[in-house]
C-alpha positions in Angstrom: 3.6 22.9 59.5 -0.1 22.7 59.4 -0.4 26.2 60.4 1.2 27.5 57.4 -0.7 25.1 55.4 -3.7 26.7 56.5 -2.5 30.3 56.4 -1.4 29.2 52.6 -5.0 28.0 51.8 -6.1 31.0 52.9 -4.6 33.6 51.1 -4.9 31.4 48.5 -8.8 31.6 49.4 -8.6 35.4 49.8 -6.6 36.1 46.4 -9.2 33.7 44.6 -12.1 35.8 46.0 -10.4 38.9 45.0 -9.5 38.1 41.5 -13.0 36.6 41.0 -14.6 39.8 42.7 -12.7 42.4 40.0 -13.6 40.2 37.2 -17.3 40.2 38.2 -17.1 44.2 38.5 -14.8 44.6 35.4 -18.0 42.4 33.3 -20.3 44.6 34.7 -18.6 47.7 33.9 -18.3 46.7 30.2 -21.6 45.9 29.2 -23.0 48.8 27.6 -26.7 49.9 28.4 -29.6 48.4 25.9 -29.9 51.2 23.2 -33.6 52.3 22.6 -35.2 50.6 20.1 -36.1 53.2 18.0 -35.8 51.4 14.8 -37.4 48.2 15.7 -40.6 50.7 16.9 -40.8 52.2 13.4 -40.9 49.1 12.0 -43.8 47.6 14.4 -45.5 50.8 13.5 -45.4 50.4 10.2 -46.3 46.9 10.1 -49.4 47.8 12.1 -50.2 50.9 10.0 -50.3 48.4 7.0 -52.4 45.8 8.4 -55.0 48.1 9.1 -54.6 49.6 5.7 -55.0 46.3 4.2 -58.3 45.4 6.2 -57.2 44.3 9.0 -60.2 46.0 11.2 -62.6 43.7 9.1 -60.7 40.2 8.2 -58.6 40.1 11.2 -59.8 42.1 14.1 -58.7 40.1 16.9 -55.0 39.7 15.8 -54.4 43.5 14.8 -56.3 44.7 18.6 -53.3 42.0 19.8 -50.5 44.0 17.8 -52.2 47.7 18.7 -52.2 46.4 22.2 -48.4 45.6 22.1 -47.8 48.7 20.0 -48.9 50.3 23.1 -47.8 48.6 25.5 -43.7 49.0 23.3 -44.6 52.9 23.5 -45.3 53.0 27.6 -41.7 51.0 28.2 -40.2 53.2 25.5 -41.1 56.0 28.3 -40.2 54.0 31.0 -37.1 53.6 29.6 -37.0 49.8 29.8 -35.6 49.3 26.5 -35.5 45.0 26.7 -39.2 44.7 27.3 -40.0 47.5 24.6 -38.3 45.8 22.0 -40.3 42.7 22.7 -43.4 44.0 22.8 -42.4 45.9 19.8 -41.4 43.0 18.0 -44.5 41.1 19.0 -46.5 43.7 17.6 -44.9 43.5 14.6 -45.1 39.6 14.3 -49.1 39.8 15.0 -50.1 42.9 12.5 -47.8 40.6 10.1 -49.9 38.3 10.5 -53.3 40.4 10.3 -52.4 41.6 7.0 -51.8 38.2 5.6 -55.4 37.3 6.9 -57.1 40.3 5.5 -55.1 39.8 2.2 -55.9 36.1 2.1 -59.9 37.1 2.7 -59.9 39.4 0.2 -59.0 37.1 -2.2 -60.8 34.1 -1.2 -63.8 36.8 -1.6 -62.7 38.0 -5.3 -61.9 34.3 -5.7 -65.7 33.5 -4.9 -67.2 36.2 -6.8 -65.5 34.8 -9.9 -66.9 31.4 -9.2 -70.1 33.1 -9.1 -69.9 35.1 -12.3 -68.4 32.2 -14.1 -71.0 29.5 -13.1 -74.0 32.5 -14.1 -71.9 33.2 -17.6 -72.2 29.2 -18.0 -75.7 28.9 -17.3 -76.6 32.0 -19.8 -74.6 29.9 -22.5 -76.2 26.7 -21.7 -79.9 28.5 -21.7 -78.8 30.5 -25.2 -77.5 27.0 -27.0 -81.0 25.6 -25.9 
């Protein structure tokens, strides 16, 4: 009697390795390949392209050299084919010239902001020296 019980447990064991063995290969065979990124890309590009339009080079140098860096670095896995890690750099890129646009926007107008302080407090001191 115990021999069957073992023989039972078993096949039990080996139909149980089997059934878990063709659902791991049937998962594997579904998932479909990363698609290239191409979309994403443009968009980093683009967000890069208008960071350094917008000053970027002189009100936030450091931050758009980190998203020309990535930009870069999302263009050498594009080659590579490694489609996961070029969408993250390319993603990161965009996130960082993002952000060096919004410092080089937000210098320029602190600077207008200060050269209106400027004019205004000279226009006031004219009036106060004219109604004297």
């Amino acid at each position: 009697m115990r021999i069957f019980y073992y023989l039972k447990s078993y096949q039990k064991h080996k139909v149980g390795v089997a059934v878990a063995t063709a659902i791991f290969v049937a998962g594997c065979a579904s998932t479909p390949t990363t698609p290239a990124p191409t979309e994403q890309m443009a968009v980093s590009r683009a967000a890069v392209s208008n960071a350094s339009s917008a000053g970027g080079n002189e009100f936030a140098p450091l931050q758009l050299k980190s998203a020309m860096e990535k930009m870069d670095g999302a263009e050498r896995a594009m080659a590579e084919k490694n489609y996961v890690r070029a969408r993250q750099l390319a993603e990161q890129a965009q996130v960082d010239a993002q952000l060096a646009e919004a410092m080089a926007r937000s210098a320029k107008a602190q600077k207008a902001a200060d050269a209106l302080r400027e004019d205004n407090r000279v226009l006031r001191k004219e009036i106060d020296r004219k109604a004297k």
